[in-house]
PDBQT receptor file of N, H, CA, C and O in Angstrom, charges set to zero:
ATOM      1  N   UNK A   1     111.424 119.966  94.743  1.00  0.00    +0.000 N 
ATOM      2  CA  UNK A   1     111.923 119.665  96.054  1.00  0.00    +0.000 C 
ATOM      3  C   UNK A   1     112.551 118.261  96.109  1.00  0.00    +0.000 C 
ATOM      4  O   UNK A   1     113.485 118.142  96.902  1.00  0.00    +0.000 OA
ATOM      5  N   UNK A   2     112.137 117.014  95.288  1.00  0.00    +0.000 N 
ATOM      6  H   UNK A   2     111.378 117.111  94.644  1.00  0.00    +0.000 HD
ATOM      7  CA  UNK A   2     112.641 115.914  95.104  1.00  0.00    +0.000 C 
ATOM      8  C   UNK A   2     113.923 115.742  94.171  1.00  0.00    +0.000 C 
ATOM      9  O   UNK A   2     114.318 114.617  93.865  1.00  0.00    +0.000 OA
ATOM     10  N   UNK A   3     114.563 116.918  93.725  1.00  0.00    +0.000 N 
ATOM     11  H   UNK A   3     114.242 117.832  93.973  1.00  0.00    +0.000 HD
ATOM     12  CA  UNK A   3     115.189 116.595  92.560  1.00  0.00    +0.000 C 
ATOM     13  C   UNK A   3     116.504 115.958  93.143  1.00  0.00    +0.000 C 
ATOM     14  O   UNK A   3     117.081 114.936  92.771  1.00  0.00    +0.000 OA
ATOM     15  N   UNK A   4     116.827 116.831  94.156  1.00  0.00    +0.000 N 
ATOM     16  H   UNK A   4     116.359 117.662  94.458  1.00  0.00    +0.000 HD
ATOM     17  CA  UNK A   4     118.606 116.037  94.487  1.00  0.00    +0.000 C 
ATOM     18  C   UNK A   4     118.422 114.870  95.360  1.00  0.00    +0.000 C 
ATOM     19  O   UNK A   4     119.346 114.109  95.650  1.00  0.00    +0.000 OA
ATOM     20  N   UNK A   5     117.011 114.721  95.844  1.00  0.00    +0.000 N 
ATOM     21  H   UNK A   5     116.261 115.338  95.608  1.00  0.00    +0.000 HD
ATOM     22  CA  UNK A   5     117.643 113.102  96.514  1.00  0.00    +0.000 C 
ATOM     23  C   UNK A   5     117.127 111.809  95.462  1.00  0.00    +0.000 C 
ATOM     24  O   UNK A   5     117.448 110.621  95.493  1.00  0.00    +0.000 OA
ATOM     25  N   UNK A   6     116.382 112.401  94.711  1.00  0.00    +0.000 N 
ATOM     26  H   UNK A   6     116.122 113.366  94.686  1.00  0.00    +0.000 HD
ATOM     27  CA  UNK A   6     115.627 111.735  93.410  1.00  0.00    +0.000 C 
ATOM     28  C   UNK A   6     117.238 111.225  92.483  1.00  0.00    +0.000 C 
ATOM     29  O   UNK A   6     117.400 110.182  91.851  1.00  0.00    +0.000 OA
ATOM     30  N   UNK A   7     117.981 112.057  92.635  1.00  0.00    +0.000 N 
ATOM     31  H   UNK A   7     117.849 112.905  93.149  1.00  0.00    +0.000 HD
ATOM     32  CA  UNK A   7     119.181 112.296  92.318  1.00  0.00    +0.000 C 
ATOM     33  C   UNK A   7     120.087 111.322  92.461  1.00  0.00    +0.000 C 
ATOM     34  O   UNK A   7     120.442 110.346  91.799  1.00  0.00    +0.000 OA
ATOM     35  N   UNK A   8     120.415 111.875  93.610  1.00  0.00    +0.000 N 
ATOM     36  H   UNK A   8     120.127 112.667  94.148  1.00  0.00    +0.000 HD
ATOM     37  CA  UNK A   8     120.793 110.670  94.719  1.00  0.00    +0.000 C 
ATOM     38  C   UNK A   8     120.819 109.057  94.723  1.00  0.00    +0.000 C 
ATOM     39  O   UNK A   8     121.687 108.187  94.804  1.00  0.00    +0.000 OA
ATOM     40  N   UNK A   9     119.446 109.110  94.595  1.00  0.00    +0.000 N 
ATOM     41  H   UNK A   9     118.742 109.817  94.529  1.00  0.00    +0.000 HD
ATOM     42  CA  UNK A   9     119.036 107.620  94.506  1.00  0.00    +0.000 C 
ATOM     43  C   UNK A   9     119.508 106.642  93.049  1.00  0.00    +0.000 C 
ATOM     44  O   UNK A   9     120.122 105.587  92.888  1.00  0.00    +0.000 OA
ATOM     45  N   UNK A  10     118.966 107.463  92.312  1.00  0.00    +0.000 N 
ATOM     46  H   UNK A  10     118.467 108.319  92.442  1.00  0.00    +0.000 HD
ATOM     47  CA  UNK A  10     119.348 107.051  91.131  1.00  0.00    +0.000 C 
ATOM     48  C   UNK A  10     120.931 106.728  90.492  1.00  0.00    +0.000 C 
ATOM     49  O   UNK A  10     121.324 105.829  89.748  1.00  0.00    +0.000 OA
ATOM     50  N   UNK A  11     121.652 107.899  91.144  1.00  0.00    +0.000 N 
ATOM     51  H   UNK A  11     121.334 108.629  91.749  1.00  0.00    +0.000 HD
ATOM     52  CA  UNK A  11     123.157 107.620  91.075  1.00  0.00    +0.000 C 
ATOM     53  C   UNK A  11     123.733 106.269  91.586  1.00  0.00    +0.000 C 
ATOM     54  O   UNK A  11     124.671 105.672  91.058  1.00  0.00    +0.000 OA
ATOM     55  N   UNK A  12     123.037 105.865  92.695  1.00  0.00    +0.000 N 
ATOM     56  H   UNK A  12     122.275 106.350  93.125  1.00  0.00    +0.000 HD
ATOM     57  CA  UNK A  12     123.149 104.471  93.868  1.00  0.00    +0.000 C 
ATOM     58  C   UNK A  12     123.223 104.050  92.858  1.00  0.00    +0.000 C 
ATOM     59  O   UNK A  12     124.285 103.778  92.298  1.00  0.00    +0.000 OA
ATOM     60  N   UNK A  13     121.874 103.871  92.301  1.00  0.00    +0.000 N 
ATOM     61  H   UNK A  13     121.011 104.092  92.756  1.00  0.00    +0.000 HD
ATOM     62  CA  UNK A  13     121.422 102.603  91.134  1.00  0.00    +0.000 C 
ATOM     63  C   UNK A  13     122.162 102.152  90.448  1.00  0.00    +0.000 C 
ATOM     64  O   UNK A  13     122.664 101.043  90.263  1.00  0.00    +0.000 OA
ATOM     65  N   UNK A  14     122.236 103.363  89.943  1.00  0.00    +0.000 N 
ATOM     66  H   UNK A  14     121.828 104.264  90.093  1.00  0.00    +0.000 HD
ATOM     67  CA  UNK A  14     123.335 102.954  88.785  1.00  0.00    +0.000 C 
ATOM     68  C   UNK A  14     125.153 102.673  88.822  1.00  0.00    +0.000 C 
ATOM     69  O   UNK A  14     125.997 102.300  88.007  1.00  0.00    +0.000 OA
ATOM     70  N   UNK A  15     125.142 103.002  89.950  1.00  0.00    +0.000 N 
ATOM     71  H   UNK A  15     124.457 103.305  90.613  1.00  0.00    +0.000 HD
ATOM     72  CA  UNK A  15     126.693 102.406  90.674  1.00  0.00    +0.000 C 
ATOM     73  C   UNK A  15     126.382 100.606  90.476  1.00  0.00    +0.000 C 
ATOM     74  O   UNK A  15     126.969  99.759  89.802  1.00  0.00    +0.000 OA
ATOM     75  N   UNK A  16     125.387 100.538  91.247  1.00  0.00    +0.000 N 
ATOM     76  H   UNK A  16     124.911 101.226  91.795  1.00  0.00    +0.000 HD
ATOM     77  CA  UNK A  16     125.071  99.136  91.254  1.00  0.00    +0.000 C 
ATOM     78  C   UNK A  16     124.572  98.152  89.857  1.00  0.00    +0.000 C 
ATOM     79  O   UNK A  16     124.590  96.942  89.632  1.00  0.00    +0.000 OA
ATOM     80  N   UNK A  17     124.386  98.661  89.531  1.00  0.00    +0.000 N 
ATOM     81  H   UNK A  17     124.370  99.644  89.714  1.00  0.00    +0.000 HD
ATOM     82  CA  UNK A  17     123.929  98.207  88.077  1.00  0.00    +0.000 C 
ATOM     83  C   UNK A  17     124.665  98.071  87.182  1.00  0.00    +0.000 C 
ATOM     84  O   UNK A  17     124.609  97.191  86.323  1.00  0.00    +0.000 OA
ATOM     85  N   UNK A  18     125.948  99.491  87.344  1.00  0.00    +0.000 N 
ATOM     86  H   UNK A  18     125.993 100.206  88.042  1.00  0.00    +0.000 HD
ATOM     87  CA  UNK A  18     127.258  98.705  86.063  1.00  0.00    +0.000 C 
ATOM     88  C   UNK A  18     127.916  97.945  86.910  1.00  0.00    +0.000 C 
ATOM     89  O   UNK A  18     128.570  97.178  86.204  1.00  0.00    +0.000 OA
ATOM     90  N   UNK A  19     128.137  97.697  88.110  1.00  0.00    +0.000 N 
ATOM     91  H   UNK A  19     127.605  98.320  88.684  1.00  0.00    +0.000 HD
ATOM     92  CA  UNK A  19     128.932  96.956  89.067  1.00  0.00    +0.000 C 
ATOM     93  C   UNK A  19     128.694  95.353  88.666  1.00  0.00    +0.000 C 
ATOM     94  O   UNK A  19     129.590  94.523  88.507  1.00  0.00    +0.000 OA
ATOM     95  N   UNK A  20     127.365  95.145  88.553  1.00  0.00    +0.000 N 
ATOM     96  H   UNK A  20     126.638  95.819  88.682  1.00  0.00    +0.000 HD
ATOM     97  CA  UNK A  20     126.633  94.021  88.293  1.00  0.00    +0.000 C 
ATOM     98  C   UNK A  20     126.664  93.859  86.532  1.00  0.00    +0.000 C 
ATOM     99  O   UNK A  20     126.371  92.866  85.865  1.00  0.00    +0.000 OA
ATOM    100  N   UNK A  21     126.999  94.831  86.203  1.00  0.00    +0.000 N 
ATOM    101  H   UNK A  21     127.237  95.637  86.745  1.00  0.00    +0.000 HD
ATOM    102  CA  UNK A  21     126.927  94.535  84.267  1.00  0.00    +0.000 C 
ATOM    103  C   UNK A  21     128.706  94.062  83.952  1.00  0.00    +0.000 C 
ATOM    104  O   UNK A  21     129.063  93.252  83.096  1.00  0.00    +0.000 OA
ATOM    105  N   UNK A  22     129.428  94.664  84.705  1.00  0.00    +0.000 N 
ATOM    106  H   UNK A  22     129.138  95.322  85.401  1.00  0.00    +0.000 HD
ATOM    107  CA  UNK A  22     130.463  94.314  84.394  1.00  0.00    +0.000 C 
ATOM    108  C   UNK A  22     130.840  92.945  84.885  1.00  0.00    +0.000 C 
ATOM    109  O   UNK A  22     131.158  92.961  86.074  1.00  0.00    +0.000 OA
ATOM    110  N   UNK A  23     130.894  91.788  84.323  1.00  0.00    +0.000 N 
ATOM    111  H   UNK A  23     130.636  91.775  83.357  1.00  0.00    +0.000 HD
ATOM    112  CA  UNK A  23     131.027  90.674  84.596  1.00  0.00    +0.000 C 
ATOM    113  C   UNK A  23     132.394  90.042  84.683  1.00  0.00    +0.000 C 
ATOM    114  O   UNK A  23     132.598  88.898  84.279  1.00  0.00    +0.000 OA
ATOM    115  N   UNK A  24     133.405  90.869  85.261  1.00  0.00    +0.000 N 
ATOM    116  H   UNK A  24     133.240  91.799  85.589  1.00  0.00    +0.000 HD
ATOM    117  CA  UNK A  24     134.713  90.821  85.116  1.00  0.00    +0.000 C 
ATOM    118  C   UNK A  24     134.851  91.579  86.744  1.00  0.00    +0.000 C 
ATOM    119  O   UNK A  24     135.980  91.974  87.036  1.00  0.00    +0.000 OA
ATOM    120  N   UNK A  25     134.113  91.710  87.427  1.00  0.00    +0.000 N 
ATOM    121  H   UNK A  25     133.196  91.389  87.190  1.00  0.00    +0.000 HD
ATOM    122  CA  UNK A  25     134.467  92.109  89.143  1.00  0.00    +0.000 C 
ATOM    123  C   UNK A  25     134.468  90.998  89.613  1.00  0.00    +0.000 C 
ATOM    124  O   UNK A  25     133.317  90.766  89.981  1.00  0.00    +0.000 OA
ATOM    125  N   UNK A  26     135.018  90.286  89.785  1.00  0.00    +0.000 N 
ATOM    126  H   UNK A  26     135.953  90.475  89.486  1.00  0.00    +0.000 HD
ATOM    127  CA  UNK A  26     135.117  88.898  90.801  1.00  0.00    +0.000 C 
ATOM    128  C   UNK A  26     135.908  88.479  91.722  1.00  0.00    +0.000 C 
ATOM    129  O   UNK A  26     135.779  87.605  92.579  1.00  0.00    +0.000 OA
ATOM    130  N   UNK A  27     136.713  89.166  91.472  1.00  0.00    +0.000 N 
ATOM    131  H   UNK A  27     136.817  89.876  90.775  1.00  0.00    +0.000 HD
ATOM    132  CA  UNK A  27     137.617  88.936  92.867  1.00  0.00    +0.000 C 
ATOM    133  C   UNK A  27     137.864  89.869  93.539  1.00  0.00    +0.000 C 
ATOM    134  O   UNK A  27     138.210  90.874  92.917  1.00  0.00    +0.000 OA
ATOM    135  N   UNK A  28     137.811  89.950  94.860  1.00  0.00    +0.000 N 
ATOM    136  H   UNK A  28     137.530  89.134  95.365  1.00  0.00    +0.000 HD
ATOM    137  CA  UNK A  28     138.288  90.848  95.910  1.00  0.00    +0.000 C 
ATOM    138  C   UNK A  28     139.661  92.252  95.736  1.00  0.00    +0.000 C 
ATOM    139  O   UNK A  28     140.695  92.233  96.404  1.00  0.00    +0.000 OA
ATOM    140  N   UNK A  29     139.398  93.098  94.940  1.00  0.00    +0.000 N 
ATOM    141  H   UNK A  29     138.559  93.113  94.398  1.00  0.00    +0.000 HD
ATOM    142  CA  UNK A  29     140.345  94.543  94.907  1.00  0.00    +0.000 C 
ATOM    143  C   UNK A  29     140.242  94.386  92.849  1.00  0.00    +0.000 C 
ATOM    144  O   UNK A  29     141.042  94.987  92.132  1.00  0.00    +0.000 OA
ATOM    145  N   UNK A  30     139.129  93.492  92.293  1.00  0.00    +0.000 N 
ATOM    146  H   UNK A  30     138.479  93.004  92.876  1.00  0.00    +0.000 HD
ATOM    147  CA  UNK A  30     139.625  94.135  91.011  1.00  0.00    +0.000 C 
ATOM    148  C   UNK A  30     138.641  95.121  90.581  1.00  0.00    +0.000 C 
ATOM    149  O   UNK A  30     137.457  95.097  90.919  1.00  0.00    +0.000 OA
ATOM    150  N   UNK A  31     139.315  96.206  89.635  1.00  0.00    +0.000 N 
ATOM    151  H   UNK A  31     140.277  96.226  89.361  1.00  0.00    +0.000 HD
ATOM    152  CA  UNK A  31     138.859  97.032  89.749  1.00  0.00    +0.000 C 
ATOM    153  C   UNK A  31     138.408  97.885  87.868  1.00  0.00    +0.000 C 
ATOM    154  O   UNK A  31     139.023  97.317  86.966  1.00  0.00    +0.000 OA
ATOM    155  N   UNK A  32     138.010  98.388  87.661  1.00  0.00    +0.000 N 
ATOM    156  H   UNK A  32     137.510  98.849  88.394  1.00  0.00    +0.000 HD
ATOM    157  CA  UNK A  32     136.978  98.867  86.393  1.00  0.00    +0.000 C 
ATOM    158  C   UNK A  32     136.916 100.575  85.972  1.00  0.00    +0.000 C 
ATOM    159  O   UNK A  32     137.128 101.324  86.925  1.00  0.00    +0.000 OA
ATOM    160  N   UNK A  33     136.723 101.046  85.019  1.00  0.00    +0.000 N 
ATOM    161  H   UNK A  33     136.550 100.438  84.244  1.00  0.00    +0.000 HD
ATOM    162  CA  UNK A  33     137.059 102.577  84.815  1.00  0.00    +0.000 C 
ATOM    163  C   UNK A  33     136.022 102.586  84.199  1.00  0.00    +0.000 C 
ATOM    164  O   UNK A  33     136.235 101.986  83.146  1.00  0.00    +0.000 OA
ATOM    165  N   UNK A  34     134.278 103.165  84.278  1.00  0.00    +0.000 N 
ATOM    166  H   UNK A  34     134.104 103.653  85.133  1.00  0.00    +0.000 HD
ATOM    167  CA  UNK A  34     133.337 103.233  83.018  1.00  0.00    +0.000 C 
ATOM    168  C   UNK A  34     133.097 104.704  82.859  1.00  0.00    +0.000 C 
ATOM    169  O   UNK A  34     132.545 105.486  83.632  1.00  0.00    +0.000 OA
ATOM    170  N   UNK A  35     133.708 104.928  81.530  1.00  0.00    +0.000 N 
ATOM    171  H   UNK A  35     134.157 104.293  80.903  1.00  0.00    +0.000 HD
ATOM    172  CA  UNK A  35     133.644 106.616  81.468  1.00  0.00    +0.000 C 
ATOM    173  C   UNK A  35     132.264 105.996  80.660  1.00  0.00    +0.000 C 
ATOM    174  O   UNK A  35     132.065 104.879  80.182  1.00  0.00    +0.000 OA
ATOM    175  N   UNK A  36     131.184 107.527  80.736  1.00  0.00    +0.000 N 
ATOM    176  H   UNK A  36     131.346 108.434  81.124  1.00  0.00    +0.000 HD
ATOM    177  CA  UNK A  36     130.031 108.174  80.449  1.00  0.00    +0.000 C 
ATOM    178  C   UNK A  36     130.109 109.127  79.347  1.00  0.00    +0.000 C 
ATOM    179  O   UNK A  36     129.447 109.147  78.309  1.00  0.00    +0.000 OA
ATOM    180  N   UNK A  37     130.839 109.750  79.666  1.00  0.00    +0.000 N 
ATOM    181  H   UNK A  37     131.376 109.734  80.509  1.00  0.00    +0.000 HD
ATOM    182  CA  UNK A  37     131.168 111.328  79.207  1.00  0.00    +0.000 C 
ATOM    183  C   UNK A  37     129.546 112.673  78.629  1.00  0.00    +0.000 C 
ATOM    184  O   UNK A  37     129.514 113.898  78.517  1.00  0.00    +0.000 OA
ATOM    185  N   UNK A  38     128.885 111.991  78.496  1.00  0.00    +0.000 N 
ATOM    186  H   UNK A  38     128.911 110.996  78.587  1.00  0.00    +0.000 HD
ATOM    187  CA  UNK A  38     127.653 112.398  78.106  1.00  0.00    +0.000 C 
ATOM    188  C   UNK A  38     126.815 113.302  79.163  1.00  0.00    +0.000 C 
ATOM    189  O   UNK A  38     126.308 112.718  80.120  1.00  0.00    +0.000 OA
ATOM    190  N   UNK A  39     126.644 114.748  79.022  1.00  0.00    +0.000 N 
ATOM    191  H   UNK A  39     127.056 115.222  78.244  1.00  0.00    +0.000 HD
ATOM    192  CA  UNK A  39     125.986 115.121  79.500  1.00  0.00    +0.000 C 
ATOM    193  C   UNK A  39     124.680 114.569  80.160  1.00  0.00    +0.000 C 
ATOM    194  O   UNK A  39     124.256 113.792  79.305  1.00  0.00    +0.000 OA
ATOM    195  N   UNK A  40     123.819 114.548  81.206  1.00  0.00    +0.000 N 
ATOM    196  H   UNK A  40     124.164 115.180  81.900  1.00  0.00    +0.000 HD
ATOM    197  CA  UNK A  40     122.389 114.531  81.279  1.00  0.00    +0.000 C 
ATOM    198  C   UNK A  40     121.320 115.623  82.060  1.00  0.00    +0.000 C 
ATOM    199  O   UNK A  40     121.441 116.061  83.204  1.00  0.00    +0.000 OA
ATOM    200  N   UNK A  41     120.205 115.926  81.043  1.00  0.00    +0.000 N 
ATOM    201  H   UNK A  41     120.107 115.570  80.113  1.00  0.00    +0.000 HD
ATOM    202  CA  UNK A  41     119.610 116.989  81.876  1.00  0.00    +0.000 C 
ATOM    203  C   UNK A  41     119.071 116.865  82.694  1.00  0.00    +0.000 C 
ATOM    204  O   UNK A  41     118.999 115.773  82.131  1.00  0.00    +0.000 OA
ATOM    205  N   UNK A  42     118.275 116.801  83.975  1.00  0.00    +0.000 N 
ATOM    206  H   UNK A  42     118.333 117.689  84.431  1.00  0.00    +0.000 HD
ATOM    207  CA  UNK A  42     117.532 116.757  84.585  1.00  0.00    +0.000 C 
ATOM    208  C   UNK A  42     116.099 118.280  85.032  1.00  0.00    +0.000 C 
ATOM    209  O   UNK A  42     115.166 118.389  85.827  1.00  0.00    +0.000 OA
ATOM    210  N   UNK A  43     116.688 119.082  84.034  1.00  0.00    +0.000 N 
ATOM    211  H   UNK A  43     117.447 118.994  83.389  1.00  0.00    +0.000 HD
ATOM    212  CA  UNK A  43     116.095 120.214  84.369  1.00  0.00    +0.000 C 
ATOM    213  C   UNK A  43     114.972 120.139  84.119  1.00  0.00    +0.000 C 
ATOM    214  O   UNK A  43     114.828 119.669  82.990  1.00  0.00    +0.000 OA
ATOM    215  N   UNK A  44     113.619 120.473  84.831  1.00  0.00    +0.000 N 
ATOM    216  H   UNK A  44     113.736 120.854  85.748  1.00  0.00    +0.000 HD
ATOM    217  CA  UNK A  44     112.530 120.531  84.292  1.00  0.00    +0.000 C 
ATOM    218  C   UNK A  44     111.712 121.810  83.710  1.00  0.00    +0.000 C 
ATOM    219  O   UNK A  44     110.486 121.809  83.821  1.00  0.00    +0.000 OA
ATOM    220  N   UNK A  45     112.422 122.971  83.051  1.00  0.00    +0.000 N 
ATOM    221  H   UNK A  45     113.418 122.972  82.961  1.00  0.00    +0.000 HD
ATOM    222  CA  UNK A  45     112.264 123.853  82.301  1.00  0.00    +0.000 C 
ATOM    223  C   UNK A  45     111.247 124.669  83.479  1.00  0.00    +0.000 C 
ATOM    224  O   UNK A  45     110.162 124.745  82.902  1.00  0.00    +0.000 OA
ATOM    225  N   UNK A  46     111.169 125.013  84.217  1.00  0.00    +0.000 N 
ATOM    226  H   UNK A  46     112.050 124.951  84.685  1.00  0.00    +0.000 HD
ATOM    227  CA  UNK A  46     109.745 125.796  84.690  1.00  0.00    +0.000 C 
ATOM    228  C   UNK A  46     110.589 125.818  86.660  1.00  0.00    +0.000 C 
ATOM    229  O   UNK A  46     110.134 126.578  87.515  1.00  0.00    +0.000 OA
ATOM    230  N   UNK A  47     111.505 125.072  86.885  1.00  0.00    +0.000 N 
ATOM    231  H   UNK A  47     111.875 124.455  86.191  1.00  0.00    +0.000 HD
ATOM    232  CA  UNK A  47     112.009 125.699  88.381  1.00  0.00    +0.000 C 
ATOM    233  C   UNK A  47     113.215 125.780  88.105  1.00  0.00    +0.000 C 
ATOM    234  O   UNK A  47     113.837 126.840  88.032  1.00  0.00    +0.000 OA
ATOM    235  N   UNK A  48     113.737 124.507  87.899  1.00  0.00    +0.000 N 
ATOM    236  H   UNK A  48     113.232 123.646  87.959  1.00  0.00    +0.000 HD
ATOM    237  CA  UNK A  48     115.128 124.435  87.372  1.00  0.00    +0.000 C 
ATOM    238  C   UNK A  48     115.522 124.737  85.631  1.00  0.00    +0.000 C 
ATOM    239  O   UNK A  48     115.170 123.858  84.844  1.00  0.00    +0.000 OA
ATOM    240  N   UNK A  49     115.984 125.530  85.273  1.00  0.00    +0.000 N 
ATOM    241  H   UNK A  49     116.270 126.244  85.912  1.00  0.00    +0.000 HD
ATOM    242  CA  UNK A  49     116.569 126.134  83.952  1.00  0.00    +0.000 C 
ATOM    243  C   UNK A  49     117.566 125.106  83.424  1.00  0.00    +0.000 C 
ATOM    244  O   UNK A  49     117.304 124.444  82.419  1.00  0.00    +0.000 OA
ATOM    245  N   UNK A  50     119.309 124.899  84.453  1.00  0.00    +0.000 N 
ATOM    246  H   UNK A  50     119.522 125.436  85.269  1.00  0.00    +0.000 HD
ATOM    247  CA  UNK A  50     119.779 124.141  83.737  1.00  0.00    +0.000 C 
ATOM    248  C   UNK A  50     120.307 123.367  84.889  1.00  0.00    +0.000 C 
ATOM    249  O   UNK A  50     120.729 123.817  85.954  1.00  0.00    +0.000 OA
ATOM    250  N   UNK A  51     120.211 122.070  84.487  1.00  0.00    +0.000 N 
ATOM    251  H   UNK A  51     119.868 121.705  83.621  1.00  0.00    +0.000 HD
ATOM    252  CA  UNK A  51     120.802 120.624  85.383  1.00  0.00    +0.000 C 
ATOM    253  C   UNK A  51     121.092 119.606  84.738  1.00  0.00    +0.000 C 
ATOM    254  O   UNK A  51     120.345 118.823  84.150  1.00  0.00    +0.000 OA
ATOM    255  N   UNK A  52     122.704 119.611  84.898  1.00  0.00    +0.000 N 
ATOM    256  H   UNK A  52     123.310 120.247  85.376  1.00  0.00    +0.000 HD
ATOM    257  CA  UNK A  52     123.138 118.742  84.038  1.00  0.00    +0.000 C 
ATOM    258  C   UNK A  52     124.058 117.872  84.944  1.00  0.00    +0.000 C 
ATOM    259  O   UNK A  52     124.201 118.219  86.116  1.00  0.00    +0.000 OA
ATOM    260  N   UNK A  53     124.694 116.754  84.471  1.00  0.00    +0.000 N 
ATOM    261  H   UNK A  53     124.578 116.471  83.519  1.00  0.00    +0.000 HD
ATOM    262  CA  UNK A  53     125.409 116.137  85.521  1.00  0.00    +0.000 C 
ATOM    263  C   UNK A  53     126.215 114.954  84.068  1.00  0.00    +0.000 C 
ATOM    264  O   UNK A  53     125.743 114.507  83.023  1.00  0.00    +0.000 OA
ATOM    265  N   UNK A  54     127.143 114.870  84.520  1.00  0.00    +0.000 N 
ATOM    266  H   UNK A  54     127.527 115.233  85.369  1.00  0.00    +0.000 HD
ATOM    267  CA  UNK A  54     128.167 113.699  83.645  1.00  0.00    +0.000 C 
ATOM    268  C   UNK A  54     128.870 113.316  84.638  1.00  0.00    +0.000 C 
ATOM    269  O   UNK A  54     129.407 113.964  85.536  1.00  0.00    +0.000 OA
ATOM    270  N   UNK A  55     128.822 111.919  84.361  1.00  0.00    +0.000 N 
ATOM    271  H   UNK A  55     128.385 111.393  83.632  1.00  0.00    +0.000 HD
ATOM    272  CA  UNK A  55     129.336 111.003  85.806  1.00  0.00    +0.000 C 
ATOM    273  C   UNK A  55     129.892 109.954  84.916  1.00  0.00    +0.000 C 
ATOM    274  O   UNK A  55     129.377 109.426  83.931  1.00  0.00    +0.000 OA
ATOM    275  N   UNK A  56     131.576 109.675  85.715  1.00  0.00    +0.000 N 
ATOM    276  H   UNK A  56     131.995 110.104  86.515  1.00  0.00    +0.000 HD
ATOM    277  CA  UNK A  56     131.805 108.605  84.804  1.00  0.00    +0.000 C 
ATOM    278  C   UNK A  56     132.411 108.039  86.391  1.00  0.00    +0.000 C 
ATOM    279  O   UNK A  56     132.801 108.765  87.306  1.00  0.00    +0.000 OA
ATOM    280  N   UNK A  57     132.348 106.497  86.382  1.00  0.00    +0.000 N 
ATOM    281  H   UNK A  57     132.032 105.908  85.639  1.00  0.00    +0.000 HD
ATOM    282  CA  UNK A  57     132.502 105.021  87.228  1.00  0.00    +0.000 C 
ATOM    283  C   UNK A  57     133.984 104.670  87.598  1.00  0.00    +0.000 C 
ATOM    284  O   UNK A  57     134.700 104.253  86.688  1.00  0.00    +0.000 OA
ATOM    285  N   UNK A  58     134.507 104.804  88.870  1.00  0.00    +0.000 N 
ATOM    286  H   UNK A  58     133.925 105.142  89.610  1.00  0.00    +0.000 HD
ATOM    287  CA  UNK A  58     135.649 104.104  89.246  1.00  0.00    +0.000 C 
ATOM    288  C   UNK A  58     134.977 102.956  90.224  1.00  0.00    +0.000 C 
ATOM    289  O   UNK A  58     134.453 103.165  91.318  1.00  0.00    +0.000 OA
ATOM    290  N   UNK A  59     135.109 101.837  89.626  1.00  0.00    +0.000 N 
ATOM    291  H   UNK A  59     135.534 101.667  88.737  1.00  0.00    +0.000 HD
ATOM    292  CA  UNK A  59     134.531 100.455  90.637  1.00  0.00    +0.000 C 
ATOM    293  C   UNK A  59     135.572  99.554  91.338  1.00  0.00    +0.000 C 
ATOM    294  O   UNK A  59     136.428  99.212  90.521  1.00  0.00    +0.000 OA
ATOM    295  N   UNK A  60     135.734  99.186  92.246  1.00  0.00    +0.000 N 
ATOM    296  H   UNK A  60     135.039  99.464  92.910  1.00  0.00    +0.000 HD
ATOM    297  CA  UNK A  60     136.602  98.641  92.758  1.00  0.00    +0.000 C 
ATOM    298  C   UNK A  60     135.575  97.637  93.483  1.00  0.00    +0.000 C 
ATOM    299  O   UNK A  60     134.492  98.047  93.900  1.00  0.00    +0.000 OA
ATOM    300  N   UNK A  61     136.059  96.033  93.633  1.00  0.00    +0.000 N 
ATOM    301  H   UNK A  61     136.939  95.700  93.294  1.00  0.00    +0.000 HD
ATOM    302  CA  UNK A  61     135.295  94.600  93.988  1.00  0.00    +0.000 C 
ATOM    303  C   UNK A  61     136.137  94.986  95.586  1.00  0.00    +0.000 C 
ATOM    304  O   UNK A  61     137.365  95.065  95.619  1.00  0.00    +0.000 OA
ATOM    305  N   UNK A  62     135.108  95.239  97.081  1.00  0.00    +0.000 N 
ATOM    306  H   UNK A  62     134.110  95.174  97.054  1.00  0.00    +0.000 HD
ATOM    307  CA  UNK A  62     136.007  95.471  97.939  1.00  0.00    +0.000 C 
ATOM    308  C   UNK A  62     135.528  93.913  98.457  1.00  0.00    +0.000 C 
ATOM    309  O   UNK A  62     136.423  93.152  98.824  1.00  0.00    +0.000 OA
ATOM    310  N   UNK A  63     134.324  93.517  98.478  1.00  0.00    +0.000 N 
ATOM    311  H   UNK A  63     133.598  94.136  98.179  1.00  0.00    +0.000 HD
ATOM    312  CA  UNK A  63     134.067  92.126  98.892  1.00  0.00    +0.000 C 
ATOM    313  C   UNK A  63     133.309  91.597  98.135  1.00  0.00    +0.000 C 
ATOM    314  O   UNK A  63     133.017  92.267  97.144  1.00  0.00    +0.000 OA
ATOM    315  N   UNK A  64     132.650  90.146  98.270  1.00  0.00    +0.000 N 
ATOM    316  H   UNK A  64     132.887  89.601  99.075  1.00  0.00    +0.000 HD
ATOM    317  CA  UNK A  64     132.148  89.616  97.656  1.00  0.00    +0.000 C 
ATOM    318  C   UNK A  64     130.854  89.197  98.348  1.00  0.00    +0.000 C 
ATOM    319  O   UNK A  64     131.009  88.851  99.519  1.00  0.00    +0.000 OA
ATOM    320  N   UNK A  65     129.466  89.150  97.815  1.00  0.00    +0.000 N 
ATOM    321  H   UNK A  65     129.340  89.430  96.864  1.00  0.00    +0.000 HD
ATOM    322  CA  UNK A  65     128.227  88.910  98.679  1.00  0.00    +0.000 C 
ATOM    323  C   UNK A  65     128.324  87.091  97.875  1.00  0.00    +0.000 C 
ATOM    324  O   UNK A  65     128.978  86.715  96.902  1.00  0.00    +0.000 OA
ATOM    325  N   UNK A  66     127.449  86.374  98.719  1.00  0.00    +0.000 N 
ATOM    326  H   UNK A  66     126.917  86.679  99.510  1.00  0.00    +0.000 HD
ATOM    327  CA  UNK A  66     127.476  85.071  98.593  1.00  0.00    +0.000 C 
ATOM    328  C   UNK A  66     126.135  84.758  98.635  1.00  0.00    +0.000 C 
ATOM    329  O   UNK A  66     125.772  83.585  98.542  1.00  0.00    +0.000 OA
TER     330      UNK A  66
C-alpha cells in the first residue's frame, strides 16, 4: 500500500540530491541533462511481480536559496 508514495518521495529526493551534486547550477536558468538509463526494481516478489522505473534528470536553476 506504501509503494507509490514511498515512490514518490524518494523520486523528490533524489531530484534534490543531484541538483545539489551537480556543482555547476549556480546561476538563475542554468540548466543540466543526468541520464540514468538503468532500470530499478522495486517489486517485492509476493504483491507486486514486476516494478521497474528508469528515470533520467532534466534540472533547470529557476532560483537561488540564500
Amino acid at each position: 500500500m506504501l509503494i507509490g508514495p514511498i515512490a514518490d518521495l524518494l523520486t523528490f529526493y533524489s531530484d534534490l540530491w543531484l541538483a545539489v551534486k551537480q556543482g555547476t547550477l549556480v546561476h538563475v536558468g542554468d540548466h543540466r541533462y543526468v541520464t540514468h538509463g538503468i532500470p530499478n526494481s522495486w517489486a517485492d516478489g509476493a504483491r507486486t511481480l514486476i516494478g521497474q522505473d528508469s528515470i533520467d534528470f532534466d534540472l533547470t536553476l529557476g532560483s537561488r536559496l540564500r
